[in-house]
TIRO-2110 file (N, C-alpha, C; in Angstrom, 1 decimal):
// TIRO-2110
47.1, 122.2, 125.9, N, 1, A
47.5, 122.3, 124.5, CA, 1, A
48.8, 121.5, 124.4, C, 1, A
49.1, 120.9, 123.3, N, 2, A
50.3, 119.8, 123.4, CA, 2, A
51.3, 120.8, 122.0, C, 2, A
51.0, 121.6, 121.2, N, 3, A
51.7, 122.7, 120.8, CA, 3, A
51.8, 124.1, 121.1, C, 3, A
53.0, 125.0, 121.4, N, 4, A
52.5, 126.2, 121.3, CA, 4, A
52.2, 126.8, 120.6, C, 4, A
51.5, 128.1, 120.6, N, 5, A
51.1, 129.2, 120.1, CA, 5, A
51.8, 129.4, 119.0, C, 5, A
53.0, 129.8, 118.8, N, 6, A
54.2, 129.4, 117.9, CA, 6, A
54.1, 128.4, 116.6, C, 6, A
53.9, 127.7, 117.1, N, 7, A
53.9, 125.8, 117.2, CA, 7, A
52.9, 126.1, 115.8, C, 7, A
51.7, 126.0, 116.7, N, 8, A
50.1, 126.2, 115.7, CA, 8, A
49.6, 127.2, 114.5, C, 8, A
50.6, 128.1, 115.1, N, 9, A
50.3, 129.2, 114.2, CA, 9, A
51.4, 129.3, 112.6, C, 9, A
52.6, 128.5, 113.3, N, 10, A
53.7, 128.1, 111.6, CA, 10, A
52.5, 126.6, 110.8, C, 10, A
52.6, 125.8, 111.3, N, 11, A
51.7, 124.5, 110.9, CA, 11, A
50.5, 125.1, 110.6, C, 11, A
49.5, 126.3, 111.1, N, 12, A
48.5, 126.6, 110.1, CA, 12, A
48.9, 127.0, 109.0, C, 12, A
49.9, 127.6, 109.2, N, 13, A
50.2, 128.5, 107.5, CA, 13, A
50.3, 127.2, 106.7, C, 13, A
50.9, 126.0, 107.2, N, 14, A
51.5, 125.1, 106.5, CA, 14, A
49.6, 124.6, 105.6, C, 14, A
49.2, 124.2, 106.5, N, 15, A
47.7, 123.7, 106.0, CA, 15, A
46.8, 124.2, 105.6, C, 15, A
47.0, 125.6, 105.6, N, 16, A
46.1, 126.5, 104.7, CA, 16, A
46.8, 126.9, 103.4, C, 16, A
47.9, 126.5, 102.8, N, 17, A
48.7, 126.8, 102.1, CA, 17, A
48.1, 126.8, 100.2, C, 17, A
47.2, 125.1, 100.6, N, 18, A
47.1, 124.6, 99.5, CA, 18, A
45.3, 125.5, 99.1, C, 18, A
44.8, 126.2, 99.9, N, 19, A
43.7, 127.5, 99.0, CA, 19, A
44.3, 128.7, 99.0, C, 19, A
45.4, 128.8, 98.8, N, 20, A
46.0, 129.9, 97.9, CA, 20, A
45.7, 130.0, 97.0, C, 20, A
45.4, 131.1, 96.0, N, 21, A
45.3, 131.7, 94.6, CA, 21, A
46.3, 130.8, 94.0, C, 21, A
48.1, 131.1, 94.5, N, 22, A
48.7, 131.0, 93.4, CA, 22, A
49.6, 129.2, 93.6, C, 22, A
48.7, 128.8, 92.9, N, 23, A
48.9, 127.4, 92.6, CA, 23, A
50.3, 126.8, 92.2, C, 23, A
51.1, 127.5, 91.6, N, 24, A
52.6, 127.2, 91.3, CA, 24, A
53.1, 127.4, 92.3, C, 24, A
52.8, 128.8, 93.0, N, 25, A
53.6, 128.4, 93.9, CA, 25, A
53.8, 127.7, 95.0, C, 25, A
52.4, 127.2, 95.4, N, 26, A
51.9, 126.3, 96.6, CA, 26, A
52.7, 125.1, 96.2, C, 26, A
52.4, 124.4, 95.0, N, 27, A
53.3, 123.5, 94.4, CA, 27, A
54.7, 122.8, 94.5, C, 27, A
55.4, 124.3, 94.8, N, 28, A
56.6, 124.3, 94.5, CA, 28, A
57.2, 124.0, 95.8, C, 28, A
56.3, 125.2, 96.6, N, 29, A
56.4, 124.9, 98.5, CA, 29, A
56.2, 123.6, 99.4, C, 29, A
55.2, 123.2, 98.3, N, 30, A
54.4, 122.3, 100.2, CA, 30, A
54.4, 120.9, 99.2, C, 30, A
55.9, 120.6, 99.4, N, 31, A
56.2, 119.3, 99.1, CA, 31, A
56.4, 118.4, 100.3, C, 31, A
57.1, 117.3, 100.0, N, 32, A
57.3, 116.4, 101.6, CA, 32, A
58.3, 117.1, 102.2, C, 32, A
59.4, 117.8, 101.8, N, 33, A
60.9, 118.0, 102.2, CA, 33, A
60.2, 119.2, 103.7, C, 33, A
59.0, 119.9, 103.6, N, 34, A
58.7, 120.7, 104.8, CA, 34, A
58.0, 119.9, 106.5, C, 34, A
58.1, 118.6, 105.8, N, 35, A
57.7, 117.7, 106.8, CA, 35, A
59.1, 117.4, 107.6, C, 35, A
60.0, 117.1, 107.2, N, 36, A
61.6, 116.9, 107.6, CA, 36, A
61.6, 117.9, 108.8, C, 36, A
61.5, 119.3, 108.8, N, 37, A
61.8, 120.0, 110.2, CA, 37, A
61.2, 119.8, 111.1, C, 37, A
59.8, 119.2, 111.1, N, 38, A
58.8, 119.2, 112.0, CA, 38, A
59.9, 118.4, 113.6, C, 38, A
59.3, 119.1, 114.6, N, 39, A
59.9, 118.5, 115.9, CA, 39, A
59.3, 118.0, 116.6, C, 39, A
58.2, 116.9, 117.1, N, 40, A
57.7, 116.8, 117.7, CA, 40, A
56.5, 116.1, 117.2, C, 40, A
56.0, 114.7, 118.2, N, 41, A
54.7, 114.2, 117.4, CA, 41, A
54.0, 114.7, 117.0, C, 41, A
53.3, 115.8, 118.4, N, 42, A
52.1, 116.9, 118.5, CA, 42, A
52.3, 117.6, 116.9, C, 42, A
53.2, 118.0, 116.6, N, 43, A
53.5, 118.7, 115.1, CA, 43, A
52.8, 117.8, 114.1, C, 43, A
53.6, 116.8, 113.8, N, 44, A
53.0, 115.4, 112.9, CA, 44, A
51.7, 115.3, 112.9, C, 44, A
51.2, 115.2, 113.8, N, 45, A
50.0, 114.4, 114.3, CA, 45, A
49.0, 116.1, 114.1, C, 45, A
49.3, 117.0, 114.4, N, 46, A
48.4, 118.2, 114.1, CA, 46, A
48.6, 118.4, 112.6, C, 46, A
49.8, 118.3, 111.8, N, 47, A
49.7, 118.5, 110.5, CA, 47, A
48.9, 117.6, 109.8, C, 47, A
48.6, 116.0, 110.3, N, 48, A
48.0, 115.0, 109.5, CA, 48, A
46.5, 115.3, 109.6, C, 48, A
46.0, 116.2, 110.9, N, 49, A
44.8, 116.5, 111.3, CA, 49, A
44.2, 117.2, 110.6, C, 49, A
44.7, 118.5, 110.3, N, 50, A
44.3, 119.6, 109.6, CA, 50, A
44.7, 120.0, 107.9, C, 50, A
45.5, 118.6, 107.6, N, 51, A
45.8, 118.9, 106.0, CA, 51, A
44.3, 118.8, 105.0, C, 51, A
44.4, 119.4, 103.9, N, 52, A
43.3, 119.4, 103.0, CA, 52, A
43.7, 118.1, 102.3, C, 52, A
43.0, 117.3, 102.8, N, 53, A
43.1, 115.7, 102.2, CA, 53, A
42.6, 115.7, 100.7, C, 53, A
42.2, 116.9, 100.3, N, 54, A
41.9, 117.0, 98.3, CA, 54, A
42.9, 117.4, 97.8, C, 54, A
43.8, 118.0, 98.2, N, 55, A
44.8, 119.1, 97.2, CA, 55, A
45.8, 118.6, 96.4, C, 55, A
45.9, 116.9, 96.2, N, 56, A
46.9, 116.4, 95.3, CA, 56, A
48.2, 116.4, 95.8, C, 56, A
48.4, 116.9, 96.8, N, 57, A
49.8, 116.9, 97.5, CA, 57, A
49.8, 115.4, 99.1, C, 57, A
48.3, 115.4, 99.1, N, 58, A
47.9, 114.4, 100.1, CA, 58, A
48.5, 113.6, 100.8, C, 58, A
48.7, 112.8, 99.7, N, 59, A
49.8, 111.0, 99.5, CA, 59, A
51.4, 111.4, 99.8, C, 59, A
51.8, 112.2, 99.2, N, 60, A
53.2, 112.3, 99.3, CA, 60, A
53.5, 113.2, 100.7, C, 60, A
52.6, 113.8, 101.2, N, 61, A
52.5, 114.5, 102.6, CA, 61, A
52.3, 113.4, 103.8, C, 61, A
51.6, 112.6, 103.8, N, 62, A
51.2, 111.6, 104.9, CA, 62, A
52.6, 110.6, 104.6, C, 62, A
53.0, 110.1, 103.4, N, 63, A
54.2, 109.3, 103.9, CA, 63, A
55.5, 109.7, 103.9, C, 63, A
55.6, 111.6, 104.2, N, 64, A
56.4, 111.8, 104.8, CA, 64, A
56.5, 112.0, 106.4, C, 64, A
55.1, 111.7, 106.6, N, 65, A
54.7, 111.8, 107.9, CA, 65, A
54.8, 110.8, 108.4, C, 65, A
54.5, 109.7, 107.9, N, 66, A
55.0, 108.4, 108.6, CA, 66, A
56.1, 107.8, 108.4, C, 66, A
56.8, 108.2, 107.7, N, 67, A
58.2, 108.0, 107.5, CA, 67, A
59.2, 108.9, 108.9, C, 67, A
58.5, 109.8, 109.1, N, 68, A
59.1, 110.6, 110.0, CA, 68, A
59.8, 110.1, 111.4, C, 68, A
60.7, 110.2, 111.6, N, 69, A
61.2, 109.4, 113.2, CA, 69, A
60.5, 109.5, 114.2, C, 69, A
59.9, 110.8, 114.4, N, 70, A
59.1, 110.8, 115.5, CA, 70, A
57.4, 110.9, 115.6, C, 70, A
57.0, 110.0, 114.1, N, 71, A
55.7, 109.6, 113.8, CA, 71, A
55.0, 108.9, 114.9, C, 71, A
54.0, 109.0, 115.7, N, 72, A
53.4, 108.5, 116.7, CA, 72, A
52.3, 107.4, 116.0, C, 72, A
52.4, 106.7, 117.0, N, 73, A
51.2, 105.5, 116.3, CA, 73, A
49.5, 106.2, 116.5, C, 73, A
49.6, 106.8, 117.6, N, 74, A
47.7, 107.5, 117.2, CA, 74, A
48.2, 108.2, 116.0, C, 74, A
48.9, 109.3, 115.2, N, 75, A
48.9, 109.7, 114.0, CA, 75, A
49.1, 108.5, 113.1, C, 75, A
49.7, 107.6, 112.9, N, 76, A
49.3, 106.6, 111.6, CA, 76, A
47.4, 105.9, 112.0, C, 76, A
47.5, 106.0, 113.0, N, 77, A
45.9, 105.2, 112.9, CA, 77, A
44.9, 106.5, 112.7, C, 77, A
45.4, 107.8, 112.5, N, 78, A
44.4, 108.9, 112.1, CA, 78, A
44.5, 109.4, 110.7, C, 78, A
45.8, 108.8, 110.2, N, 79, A
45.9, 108.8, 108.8, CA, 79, A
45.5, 107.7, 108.3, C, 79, A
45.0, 106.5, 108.7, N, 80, A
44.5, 105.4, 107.9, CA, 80, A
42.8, 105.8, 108.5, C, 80, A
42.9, 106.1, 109.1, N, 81, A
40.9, 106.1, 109.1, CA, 81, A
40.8, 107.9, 108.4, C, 81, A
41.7, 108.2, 108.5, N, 82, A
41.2, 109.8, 108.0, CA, 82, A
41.0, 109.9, 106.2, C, 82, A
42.1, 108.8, 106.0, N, 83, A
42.8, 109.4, 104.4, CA, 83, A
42.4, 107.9, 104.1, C, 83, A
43.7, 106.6, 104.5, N, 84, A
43.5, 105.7, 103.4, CA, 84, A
42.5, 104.6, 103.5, C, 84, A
41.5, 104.7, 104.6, N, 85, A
40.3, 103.4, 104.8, CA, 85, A
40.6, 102.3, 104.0, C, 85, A
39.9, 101.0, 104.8, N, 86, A
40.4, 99.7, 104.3, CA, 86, A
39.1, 99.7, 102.8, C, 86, A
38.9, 100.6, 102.5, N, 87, A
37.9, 100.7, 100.8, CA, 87, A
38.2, 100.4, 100.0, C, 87, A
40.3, 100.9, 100.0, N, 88, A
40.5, 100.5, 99.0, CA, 88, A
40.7, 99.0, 98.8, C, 88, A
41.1, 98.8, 97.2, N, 89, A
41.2, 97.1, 96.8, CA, 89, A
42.8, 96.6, 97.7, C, 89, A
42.9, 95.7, 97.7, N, 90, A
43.9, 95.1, 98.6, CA, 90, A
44.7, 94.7, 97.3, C, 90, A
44.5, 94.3, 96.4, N, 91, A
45.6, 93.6, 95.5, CA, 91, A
45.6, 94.5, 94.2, C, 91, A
46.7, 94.9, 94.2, N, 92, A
47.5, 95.6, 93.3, CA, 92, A
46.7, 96.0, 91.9, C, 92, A
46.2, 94.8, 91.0, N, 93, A
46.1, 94.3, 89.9, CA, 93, A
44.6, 95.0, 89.8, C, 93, A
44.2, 95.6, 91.0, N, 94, A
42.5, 95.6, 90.7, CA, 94, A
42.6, 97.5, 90.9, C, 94, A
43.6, 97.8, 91.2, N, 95, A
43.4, 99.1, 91.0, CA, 95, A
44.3, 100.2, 90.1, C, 95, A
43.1, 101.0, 89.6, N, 96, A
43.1, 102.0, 88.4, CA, 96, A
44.4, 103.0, 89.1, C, 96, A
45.0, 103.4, 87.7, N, 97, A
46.2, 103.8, 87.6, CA, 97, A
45.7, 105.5, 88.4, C, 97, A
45.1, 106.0, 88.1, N, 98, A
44.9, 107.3, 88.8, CA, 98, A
44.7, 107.1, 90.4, C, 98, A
44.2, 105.8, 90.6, N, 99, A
44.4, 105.5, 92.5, CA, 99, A
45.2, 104.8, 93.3, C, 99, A
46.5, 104.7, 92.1, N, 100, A
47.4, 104.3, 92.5, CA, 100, A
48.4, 104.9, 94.0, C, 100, A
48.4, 106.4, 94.0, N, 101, A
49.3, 106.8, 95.1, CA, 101, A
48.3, 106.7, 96.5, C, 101, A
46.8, 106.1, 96.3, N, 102, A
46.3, 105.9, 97.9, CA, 102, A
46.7, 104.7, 97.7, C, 102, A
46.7, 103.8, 97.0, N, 103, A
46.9, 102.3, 97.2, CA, 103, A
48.4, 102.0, 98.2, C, 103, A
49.4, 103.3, 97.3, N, 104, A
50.5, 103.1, 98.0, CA, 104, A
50.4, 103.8, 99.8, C, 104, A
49.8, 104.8, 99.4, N, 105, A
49.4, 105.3, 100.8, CA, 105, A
49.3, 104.4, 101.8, C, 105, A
47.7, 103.8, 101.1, N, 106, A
47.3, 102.5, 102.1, CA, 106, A
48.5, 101.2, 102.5, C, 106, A
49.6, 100.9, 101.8, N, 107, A
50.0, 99.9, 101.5, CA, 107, A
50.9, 100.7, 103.1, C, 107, A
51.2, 101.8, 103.1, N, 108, A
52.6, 102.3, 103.6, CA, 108, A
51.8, 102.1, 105.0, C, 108, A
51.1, 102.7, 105.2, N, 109, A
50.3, 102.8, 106.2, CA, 109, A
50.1, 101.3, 106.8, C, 109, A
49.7, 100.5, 106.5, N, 110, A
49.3, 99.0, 107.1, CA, 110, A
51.1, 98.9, 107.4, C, 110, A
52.1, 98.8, 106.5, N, 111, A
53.2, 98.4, 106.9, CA, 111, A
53.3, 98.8, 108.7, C, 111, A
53.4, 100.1, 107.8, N, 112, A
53.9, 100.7, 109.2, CA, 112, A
53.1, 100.4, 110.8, C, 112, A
51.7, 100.5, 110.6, N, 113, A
51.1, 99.6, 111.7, CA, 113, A
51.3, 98.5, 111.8, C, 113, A
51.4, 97.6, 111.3, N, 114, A
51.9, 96.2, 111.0, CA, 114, A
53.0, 95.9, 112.7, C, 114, A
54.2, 96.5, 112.2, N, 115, A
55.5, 97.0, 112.4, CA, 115, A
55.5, 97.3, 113.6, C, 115, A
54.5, 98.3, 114.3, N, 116, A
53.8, 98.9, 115.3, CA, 116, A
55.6, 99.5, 116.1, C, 116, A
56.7, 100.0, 115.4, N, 117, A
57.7, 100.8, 115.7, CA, 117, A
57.7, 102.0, 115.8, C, 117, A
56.8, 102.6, 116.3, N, 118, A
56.8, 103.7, 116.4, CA, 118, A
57.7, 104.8, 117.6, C, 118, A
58.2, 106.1, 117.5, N, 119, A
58.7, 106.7, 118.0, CA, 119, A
58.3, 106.7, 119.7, C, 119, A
57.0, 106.3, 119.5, N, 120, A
56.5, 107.0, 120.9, CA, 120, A
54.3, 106.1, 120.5, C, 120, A
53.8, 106.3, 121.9, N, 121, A
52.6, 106.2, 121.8, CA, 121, A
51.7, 106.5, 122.5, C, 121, A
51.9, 108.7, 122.3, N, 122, A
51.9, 108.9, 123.6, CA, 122, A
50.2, 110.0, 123.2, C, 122, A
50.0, 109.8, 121.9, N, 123, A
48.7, 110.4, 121.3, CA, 123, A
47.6, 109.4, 121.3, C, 123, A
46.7, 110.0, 121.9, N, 124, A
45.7, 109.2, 121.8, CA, 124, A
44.5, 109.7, 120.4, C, 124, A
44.3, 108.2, 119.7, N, 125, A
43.4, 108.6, 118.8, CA, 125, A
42.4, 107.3, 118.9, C, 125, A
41.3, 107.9, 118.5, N, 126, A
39.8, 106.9, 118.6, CA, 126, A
39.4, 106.8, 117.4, C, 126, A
39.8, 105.6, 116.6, N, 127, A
38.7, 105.4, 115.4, CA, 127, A
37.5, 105.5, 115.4, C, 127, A
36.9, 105.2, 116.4, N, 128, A
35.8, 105.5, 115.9, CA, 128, A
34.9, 106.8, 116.2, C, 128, A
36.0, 107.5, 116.8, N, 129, A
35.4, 109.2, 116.2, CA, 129, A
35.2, 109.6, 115.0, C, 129, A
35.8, 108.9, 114.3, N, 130, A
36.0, 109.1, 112.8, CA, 130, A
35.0, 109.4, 112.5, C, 130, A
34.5, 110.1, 111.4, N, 131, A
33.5, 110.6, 110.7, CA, 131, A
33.3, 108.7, 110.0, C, 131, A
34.2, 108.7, 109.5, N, 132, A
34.3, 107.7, 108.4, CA, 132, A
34.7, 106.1, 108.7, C, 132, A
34.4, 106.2, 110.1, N, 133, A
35.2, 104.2, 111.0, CA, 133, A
33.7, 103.8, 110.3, C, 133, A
32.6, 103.8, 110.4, N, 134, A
31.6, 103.1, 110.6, CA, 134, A
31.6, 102.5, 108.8, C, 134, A
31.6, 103.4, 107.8, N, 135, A
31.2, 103.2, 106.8, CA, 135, A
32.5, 102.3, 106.2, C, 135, A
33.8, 103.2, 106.3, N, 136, A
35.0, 102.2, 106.1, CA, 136, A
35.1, 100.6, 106.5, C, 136, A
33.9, 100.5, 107.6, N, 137, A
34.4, 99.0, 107.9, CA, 137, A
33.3, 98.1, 107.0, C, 137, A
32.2, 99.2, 107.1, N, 138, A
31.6, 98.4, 106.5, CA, 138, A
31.9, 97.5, 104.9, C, 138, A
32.3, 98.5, 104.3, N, 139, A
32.5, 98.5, 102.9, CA, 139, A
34.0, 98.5, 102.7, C, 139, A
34.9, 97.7, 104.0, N, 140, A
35.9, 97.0, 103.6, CA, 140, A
36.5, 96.0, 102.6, C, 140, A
37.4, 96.2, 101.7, N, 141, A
38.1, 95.6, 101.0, CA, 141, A
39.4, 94.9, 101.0, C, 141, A
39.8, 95.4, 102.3, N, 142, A
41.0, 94.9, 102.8, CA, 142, A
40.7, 94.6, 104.4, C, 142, A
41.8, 93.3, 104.8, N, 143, A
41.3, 93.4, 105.8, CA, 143, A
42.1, 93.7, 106.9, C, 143, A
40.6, 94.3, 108.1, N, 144, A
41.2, 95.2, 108.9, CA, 144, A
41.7, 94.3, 110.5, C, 144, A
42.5, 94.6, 111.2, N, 145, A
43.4, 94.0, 112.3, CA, 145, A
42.4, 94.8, 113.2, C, 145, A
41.4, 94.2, 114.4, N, 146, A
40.8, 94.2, 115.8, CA, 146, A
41.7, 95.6, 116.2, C, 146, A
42.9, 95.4, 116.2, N, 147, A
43.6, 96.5, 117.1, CA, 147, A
43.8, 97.5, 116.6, C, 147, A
43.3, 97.9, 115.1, N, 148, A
43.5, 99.1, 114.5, CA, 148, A
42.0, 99.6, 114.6, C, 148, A
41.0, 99.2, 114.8, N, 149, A
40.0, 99.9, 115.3, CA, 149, A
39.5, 100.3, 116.9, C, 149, A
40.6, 100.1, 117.7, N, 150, A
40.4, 100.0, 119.2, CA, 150, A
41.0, 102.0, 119.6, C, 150, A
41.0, 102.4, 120.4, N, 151, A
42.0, 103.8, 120.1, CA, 151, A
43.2, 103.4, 121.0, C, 151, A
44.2, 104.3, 120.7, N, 152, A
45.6, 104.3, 120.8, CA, 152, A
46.3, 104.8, 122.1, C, 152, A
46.9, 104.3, 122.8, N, 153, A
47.4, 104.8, 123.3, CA, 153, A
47.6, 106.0, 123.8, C, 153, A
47.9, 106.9, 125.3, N, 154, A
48.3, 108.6, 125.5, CA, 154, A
47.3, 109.1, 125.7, C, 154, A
47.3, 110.2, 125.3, N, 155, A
46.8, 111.3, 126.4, CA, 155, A
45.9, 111.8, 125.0, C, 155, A
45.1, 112.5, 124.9, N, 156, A
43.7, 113.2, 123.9, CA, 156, A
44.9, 114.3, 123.9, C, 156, A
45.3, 115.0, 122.3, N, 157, A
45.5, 115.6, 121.7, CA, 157, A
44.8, 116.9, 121.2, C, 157, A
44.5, 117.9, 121.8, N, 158, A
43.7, 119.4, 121.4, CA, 158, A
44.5, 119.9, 119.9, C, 158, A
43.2, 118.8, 118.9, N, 159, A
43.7, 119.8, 117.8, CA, 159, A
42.5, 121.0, 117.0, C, 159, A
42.1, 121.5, 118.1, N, 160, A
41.4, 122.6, 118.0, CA, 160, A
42.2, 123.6, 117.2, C, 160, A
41.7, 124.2, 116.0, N, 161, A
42.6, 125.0, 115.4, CA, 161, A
42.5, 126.7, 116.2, C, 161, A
END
């Protein structure tokens, strides 16, 4: 296990947050600013694992996650095959205003791979475990870099909840 017990059990509260009944106040809670304490890749990379990728808090959650200093490169390449796939449109002008915050998602995301600065690259992630590598490539819109479909660097991460 690369968190402890401790560890797993504050970050579940964090990801089960958003099926709460009380919606204002999940709202109010589980903004980006709870990403800031996080210590440790294993944290990052377990919170990008287990977030409810529907709950509208999504987008502003993942690029506080990659913004994070000690954001690992297997977590950005599990947040682009998990959340932003290359499906979306690549140029600006072609996408609808309500899919605007994955566009930026996607946009932050390619940076950041791009850049390949990461803290550390010590998680290992496999695109093509993805539920979603095969179809994403197919029905690519943007295009995708050989090395972002290869897996990453480190050691296999137990994110068994």
């Amino acid at each position: 296990m690369n968190i402890s017990p401790e560890q797993k059990e504050r970050l579940d509260s964090l990801t089960e947050g958003s099926s709460d009944d009380d919606w204002d106040a999940w709202e109010t809670l589980y903004n980006s600013d709870f990403v800031t304490p996080l210590q440790s890749p294993f944290e990052l990379h377990y919170l990008a694992n287990w977030w409810n990728w529907g709950d509208g808090k999504t987008e502003e959650v993942m690029k506080a996650i990659l913004s994070h200093p000690l954001c690992d490169r297997g977590t950005a390449l599990l947040i682009y095959w998990l959340g932003v796939t290359p499906d979306i449109a690549a140029d600006e002008t072609q996408i609808p205003s309500w899919q605007m915050p994955s566009f930026e998602l996607a946009a932050l995301t390619e940076a950041r791979l791009r850049e390949n600065k990461f803290a550390s690259q010590i998680i290992a992630y496999n695109p093509a475990e993805s539920a979603e590598f095969a179809d994403s490539l197919n029905y690519a819109k943007r295009e995708v870099p050989f090395e972002w479909t290869q897996p990453s660097p480190g050691v296999p991460f137990d994110v068994q909840r």
